[in-house]
N, C-alpha and C positions, 0 to 999 in steps of 0.2 A: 645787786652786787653781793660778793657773795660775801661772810662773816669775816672777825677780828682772825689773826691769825694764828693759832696756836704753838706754844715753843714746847718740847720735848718735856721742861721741869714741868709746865701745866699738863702733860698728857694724863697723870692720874686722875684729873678733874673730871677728863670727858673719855674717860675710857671702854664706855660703855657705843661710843659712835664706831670704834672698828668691827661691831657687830652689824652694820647697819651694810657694811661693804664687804662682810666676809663672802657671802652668798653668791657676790659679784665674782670677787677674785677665784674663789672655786671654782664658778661653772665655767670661767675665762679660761684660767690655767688649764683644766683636765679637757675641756673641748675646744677649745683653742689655738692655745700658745703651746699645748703641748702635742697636739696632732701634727702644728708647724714646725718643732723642733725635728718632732717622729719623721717628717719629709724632708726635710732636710739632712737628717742621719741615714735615711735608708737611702737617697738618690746617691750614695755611694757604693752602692749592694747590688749585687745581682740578687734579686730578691723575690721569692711568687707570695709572701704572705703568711707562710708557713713553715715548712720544714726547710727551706732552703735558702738559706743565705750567706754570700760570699762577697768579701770586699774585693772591689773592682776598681777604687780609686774614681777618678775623674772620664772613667769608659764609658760611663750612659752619656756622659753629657757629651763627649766626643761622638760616639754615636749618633746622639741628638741634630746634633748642627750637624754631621753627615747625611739626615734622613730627607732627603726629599719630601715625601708626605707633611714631616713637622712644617714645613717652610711653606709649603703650600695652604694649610690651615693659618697659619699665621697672616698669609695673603689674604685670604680669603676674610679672612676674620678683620682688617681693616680695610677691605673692600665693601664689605657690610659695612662698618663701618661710616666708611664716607657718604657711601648711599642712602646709610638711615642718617645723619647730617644732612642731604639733601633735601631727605622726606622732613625736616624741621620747616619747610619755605609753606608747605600746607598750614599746618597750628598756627604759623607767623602770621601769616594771610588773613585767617579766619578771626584770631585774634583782635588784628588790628579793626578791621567790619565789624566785630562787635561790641569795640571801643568807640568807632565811630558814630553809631546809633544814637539815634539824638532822644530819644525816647530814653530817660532810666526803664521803663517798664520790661522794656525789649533789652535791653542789655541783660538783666537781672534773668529774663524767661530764656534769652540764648544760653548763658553760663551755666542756669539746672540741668538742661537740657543736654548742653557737653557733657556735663558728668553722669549722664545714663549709664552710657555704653563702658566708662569705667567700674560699673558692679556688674560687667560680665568679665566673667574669668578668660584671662589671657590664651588659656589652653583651648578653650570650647569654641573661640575666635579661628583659634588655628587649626582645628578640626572642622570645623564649617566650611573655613576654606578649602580644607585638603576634601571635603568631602562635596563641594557644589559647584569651585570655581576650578579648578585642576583637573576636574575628572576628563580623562581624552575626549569619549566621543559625544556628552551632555551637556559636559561644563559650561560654566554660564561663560567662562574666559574666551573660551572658544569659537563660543555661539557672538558673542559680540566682535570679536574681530573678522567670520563672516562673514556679518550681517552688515559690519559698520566696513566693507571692504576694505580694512587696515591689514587681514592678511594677505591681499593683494601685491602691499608694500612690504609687507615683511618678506614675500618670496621676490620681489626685486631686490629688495634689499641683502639678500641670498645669494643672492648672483650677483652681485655686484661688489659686496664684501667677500666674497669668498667663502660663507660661513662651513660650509660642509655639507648642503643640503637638508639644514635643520627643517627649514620650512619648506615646503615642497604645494605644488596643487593636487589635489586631491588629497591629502593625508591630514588629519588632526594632531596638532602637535600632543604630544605623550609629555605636561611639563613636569611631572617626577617621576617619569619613568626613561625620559632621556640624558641622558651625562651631559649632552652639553645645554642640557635646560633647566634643571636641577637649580644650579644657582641665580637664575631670572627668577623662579617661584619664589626661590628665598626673599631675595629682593623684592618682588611684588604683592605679595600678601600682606594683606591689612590696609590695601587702597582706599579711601586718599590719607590714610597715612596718619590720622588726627591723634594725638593721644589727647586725653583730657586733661593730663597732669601738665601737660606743655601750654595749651591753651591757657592753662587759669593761671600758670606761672607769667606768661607774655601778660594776661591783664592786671593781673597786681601790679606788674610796674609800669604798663602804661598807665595804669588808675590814677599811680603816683606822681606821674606831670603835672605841674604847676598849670593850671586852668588859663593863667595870665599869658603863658607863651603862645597857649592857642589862639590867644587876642591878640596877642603882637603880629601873630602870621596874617591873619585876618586883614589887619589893617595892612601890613606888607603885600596883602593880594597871592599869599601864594596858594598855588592850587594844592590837589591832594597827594599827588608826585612827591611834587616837595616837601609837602608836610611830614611827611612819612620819611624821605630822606636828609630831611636837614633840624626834625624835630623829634619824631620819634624811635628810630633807629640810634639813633647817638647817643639815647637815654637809655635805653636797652641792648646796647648791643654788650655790656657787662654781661647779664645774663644769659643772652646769646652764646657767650664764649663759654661760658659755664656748662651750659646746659650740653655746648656742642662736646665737649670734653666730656663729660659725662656719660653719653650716648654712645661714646665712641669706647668708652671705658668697660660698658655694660653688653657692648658687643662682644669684645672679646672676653671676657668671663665667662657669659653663658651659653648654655647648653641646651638649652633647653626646649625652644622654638624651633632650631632645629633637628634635635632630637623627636617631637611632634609630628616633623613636618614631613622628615628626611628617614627617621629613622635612626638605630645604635651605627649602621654601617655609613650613613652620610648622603643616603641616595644611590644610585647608579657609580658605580667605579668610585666607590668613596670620595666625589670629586663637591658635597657639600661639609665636609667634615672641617670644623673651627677647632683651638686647639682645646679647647676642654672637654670635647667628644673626643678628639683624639688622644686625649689624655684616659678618660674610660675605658676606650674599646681596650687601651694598650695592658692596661687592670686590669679588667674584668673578660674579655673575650682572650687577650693574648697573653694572660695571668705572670706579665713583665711589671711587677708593683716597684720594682728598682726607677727603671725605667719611666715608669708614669709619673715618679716623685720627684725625677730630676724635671718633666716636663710642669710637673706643681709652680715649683723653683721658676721657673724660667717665667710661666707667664705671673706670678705676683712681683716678680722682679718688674716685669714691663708693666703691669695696672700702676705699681705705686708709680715707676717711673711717671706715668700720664697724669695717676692723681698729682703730683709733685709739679706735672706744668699745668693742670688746670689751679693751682696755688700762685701758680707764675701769673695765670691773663685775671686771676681777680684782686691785682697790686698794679699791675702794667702800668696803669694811668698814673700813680706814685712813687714809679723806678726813673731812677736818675737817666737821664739821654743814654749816656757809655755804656751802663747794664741794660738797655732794651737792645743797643746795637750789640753788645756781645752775645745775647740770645738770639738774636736774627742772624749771627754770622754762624754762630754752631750751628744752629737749623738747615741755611744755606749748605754748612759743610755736612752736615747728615745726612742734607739727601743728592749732592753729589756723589758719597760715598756708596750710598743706594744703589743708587744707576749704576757705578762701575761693577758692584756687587752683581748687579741682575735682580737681587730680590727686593721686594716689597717698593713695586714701583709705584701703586698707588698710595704707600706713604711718603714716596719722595716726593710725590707730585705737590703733595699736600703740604708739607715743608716747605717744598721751592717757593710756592704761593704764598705761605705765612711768613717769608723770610722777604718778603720786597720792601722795603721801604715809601709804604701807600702816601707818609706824611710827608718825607722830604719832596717826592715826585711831586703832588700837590701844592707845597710851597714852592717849587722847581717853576710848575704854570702859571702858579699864582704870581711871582716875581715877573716872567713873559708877561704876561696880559696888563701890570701895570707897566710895567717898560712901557709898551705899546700906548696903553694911556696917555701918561706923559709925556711920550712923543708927539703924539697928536696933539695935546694941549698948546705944548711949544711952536707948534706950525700953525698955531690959530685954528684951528679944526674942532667945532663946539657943533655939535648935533644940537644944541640947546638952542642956539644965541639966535635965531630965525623965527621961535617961536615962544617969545617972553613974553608977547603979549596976548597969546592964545590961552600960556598956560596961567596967564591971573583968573583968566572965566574958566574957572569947571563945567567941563563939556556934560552935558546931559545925554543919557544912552536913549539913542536910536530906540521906538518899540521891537522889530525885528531884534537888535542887539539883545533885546530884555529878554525877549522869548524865547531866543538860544539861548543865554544863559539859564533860563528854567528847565528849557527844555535838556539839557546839559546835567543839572541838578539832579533833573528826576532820574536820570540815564545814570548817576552815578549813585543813585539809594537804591534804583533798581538793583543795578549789578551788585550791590553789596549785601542786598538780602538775597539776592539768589546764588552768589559762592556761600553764603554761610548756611541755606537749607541744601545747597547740594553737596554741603560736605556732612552738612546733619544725619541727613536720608542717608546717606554713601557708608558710615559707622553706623546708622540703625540697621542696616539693611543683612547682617547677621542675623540679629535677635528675630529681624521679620522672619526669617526663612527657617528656623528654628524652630518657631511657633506653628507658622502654617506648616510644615512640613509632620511636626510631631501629631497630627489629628488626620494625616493621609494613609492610606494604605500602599504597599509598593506599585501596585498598577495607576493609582491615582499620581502619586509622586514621578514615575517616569511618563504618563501624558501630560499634567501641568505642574510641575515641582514648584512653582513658588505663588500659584493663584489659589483661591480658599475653593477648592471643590466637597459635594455633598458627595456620599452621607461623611459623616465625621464620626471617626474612629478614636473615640474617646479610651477603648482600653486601653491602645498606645501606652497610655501612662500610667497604668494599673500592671501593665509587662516591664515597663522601665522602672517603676518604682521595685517590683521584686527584686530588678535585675540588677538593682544598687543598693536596698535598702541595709545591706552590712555594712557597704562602703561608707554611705552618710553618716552612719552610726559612730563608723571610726573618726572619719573627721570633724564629726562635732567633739567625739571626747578630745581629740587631741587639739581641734582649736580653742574649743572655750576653753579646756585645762591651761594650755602652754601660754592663753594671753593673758589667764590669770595670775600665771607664775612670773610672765614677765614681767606684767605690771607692778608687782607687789617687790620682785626684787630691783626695777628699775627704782621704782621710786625711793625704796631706802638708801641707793646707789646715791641718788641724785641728793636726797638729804644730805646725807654725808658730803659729797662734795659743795652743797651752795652754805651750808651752814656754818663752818668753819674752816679756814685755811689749817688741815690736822699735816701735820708732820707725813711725810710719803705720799699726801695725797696728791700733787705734781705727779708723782711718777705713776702713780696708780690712773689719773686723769690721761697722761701721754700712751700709756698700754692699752687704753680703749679705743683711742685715735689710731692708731696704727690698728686694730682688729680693724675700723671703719673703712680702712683703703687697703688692709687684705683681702684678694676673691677666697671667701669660702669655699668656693669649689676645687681651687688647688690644693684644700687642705683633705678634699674627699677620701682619698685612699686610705692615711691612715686615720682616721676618723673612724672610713670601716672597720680597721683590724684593728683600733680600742674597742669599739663596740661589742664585737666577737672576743676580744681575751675579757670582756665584763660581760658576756653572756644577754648581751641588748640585743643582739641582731634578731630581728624578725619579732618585736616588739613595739605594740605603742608605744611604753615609755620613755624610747630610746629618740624617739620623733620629737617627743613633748619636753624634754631634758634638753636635745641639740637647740630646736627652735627655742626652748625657753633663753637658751645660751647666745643664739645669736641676734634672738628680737632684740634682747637687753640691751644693745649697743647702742642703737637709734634711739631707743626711747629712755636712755638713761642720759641721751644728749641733746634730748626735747625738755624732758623735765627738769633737769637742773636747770635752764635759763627761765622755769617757771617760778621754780621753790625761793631759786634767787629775790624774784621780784616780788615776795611778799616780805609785806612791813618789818623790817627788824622790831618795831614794838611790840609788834605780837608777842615774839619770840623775850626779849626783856620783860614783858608784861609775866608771862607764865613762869619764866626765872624767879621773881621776886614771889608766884604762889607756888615755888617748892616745885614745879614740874621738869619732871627731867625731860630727857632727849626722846624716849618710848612715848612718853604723854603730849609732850607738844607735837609728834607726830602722827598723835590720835587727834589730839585735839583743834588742831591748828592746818597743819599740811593735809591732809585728807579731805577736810570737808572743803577746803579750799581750790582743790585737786581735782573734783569732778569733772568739770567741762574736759581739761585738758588728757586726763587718764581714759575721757570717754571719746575724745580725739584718737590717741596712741593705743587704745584697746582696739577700735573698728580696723584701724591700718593692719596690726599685727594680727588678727583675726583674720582679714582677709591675705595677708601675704603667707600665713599658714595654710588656711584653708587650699590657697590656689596652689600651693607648692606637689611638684611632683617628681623632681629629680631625687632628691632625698629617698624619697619612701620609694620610688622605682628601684635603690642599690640596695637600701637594707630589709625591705619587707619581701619575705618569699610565697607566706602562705598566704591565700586569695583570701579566707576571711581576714583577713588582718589588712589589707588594701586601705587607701584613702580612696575617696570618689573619682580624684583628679586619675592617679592611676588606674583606677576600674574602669573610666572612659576613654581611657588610653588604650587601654589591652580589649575592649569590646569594639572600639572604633580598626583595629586593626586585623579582623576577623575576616575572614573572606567572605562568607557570604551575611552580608547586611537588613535587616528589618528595620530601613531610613525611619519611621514615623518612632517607632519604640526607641530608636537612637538617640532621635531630636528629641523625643520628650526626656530622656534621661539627659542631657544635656541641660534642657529647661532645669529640671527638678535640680540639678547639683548648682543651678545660678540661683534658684529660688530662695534658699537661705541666706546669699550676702544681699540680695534685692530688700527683704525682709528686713535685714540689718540698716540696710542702708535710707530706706522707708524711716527707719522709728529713731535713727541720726541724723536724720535732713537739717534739723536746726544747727547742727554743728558743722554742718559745710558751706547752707547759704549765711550764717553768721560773718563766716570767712568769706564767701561771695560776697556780701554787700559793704562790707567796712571798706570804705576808701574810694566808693561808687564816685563815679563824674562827668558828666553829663558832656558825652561825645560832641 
């Protein structure tokens, strides 16, 4: 909890704590709240950045909603969307099979093992793909639907949909190099779809089931159908909606995946472009920064809106009847308004569906089916009454009976260890091809791309280490610098805020929340042109300043519900030996601090480390690159040395691997608390 509350005449006592929050409120203010003001004032501007700027009033934004394009990224962007909410039914799956697992040994060895494939960087993911499952005429995508005759179907299903001839026989589909396949790649990369942070989120709160209800079901007989639908799902489906919100949040913000995947242009006839690439090009290629500002506006306007309803579904269960049915009628009336609109019909769909009334319909049956009961009762009509005195002897199971049921059993432990190694395999099966491929030569690579063939070309990675070795350089200084900055400003943040209730700290605490459900990337534009009138562009420390500015957020909202929870006697104890606020933050919150600071350093270290849209806008000169964008700009070169590629790919995971090696106790710590024996 956090301290006594401080009144204004006491501020001279403890006046030395708005030191502790200055650091905060500056890096906020200048990279922040004021880059968001700066877009907000220029989306009135015809504006390129520069020398030219004219008020135009409310024209970009008129323009805006006139632009086809705009509308169609917005489409597009909860069509992804919806679809990555689908790909959540994988994590679910796997999830729940290794909650099931009756062995703790095996549960504990699945959970490390999901979290491999999270210290491979997100970007090298999507280069893997663009570079081994996409390619037209090698592809492994390609060669499986061959071979597994699913293109067969996909060419009736050609002809039969009308598609346009996308699939055809004899021809290999082109999936980013054709417009209308473009957004299938999007959608299917990263098959089956696992993340690791979804997985371990679903078993913390299955962990968290009371062990007794799995005993109540037991003796009720129910199978694993039900268990799953009438026990575990109801318990989780909070975080379900959460998470679904979320995802759907994190879609349209970024850029970045598809920027990877697609390209600044969006693929073929710009028809992969979401609005924050469209919000780029319109900056940086078509140098309309008026323009781009009002489209900032627009999608934080729509993030907060969604964060403000995933605020809505984690209360749902504690709003009154009348205010759940007036959010299901607005919804309802949202996405009729959709449909007559024309646009955004896969979010009306979405709507219409969230807006039914699942619980009255279900009381609606539930009423029918006792009616019916009690009719029956009344007519004398007892299923029971014939056999009272069969059911006093408990009937003994047939051996046949027994031996289907084992045999039953085994068929339900099989299947569940074999979706959870084939979704294992399925997300290793990058880093496999990675590996073997970085010790191949190109004629090896094009006769077997993903088997170990001799001799092995070990210098692969003596050409890729040259061919990055600036790059890593840069992004060690700017990760380990920027998590050290964060850390050290977060955690006085956090001081400040769990120690004492200070005067303005309310509103200073509300300024950080609202940064947390701003996209950063709406504020990119002028972000950049602060940068450049302070003379940052094409600078590290312009990288290491921003990220220090926006790690602070999260982990100034980690650490205070840590600092909270330590003893107020500590803190009285050091009072009464003279220690101020500087000393009990030496003394007390720091060494206390470890595990947690070495949680929220690894995170911001790797979200640093992986980032590459940032340093893609403001860095020009090639020495000054992060790794993430030198594998970006080497992976798009036309003519390719796959083995030196893959090994440069290894060598830029190598370092969070190594991180993540000598942190392991700070993840299985969190994996095993709350373990329960499936």
């Amino acid at each position: 909890m956090a301290g006594k509350s401080i009144k204004w005449r006491q501020v001279h006592y403890h006046w030395e704590m708005y030191l502790f929050i200055l650091p905060t409120i500056i890096l906020i203010a200048l990279f922040q709240y004021y880059p968001a003001m700066s877009g907000v004032f220029h989306s009135f501007y015809r504006w390129n950045g520069a020398d030219i700027s004219e008020y135009v009033g409310f024209q970009n934004y008129i323009k805006l909603l006139k632009n086809s394009d705009f509308w169609r990224s917005f489409e597009l962007a909860f069509t992804l969307g919806i679809f990555n909410v689908i790909k959540m039914i994988p994590a679910l799956a796997v999830a729940v099979c290794i909650h099931r697992c009756r062995s703790e040994f095996m549960q504990l060895t699945y959970r490390i093992l999901f979290v491999i494939p999270m210290v491979i960087p997100g970007l090298i993911i999507v280069l893997i793909w663009r570079s081994f499952f996409f390619e037209a005429t090698a592809g492994y995508l390609n060669k499986f639907l061959f071979s597994s005759g699913l293109f067969n179907v996909l060419v009736w299903a050609d002809h039969f949909f009308n598609w346009g001839g996308i699939f055809k026989v004899g021809n290999s589909p082109a999936w980013l190099g054709d417009p209308n396949l473009i957004v299938s790649a999007c959608i299917l990369w990263g098959f089956p779809w696992v993340g690791s942070f979804a997985v371990l989120m679903y078993l913390a709160k299955l962990q968290s089931i009371p062990k007794d209800i799995y005993e109540a079901g037991d003796v009720d007989g129910v199978n694993w159908w039900t268990k799953f639908t009438k026990i575990e799902l109801p318990l989780i489906v909070s975080s379900i909606n959460l998470l679904l919100v979320f995802v759907i949040i994190d879609t349209i913000k970024d850029a970045g995946m598809i920027l990877a995947l697609a390209g600044m242009e969006g693929g073929p006839g710009g028809n992969a472009t979401v609005p924050a690439l469209f919000m780029l090009r319109k900056a940086f290629i078509d140098q309309d920064m008026g323009f781009a500002c009002a489209v900032g506006i627009i999608l934080t306007i729509i993030v907060m809106s969604l964060q403000k309803m995933s605020n809505i579904l984690t209360v749902w269960n504690d709003m009154k009847e009348w205010q759940r049915k007036s959010v299901q009628g607005i919804a309802f009336a949202v996405a009729i308004l959709l449909f007559y609109t024309g646009h955004f019909r896969a979010v009306a769909i979405a709507l219409f569906i969230a807006s039914i009334p699942y619980h009255d319909i279900a009381m609606f049956f539930r009423r029918i089916r006792e009616n019916i009961r009690n009719a029956n009762e009344k007519s004398g009509v007892d299923s029971g009454a014939g056999n009272s005195v069969s059911a006093s002897m408990p009937e003994q199971p047939e051996p046949g009976i027994k031996a289907v049921g084992l045999l039953k059993d085994l068929l339900l432990r099989g299947m569940k260890h074999f979706t959870i190694l084939f979704v294992l395999l399925m997300a290793l099966l990058p880093m496999y091809l990675m590996v073997i491929v970085s010790i191949k030569d190109n004629t090896q690579f094009y006769f077997a791309p993903a088997t170990l063939t001799k001799p092995f070309h070990w210098e692969n990675w003596k050409v890729a280490y040259e061919m990055i070795t600036p790059s890593l350089a840069n992004s060690f200084v700017i990760s380990i610098t920027g998590t050290i900055c964060t850390l050290f400003v977060a955690l006085c943040a956090a001081y400040f805020f769990a120690r004492y209730r200070m005067p303005l700290s309310t509103f200073f605490w509300n300024a950080i929340l609202i940064m947390m459900m701003m996209p950063a990337i709406a504020n990119l534009i002028p972000l950049f042109n602060l940068l450049n009138d302070m003379n940052l562009l094409n600078t590290l420390s312009c990288l290491i300043i921003v990220g220090t500015s926006a790690g602070q957020i999260f982990a100034i909202f980690v650490l205070r519900s840590f600092v909270e929870d330590i003893p107020q006697d500590l803190f009285e104890a050091a009072e009464i030996d003279g220690a101020n606020h500087f000393q009990q933050m030496r003394i007390i919150v720091l060494p206390l601090s470890g595990p947690i600071l070495g949680t929220v350093g690894v995170m911001n270290f790797i979200s640093q480390w992986n980032d590459f849209v940032m340093p893609l806008i403001v860095i020009r000169d090639h020495g000054k690159l992060p790794v993430m964008v030198q594998l970006l700009r080497i992976a798009g070169e036309y003519i390719k040395l796959w083995g030196p590629l893959m090994a440069g790919y290894a060598l830029a995971s190598i370092p969070v691997i190594i991180l993540f090696i000598f942190t392991m106790k700070l993840f299985t710590k969190g994996l095993t608390e709350g373990a329960i024996k499936g």
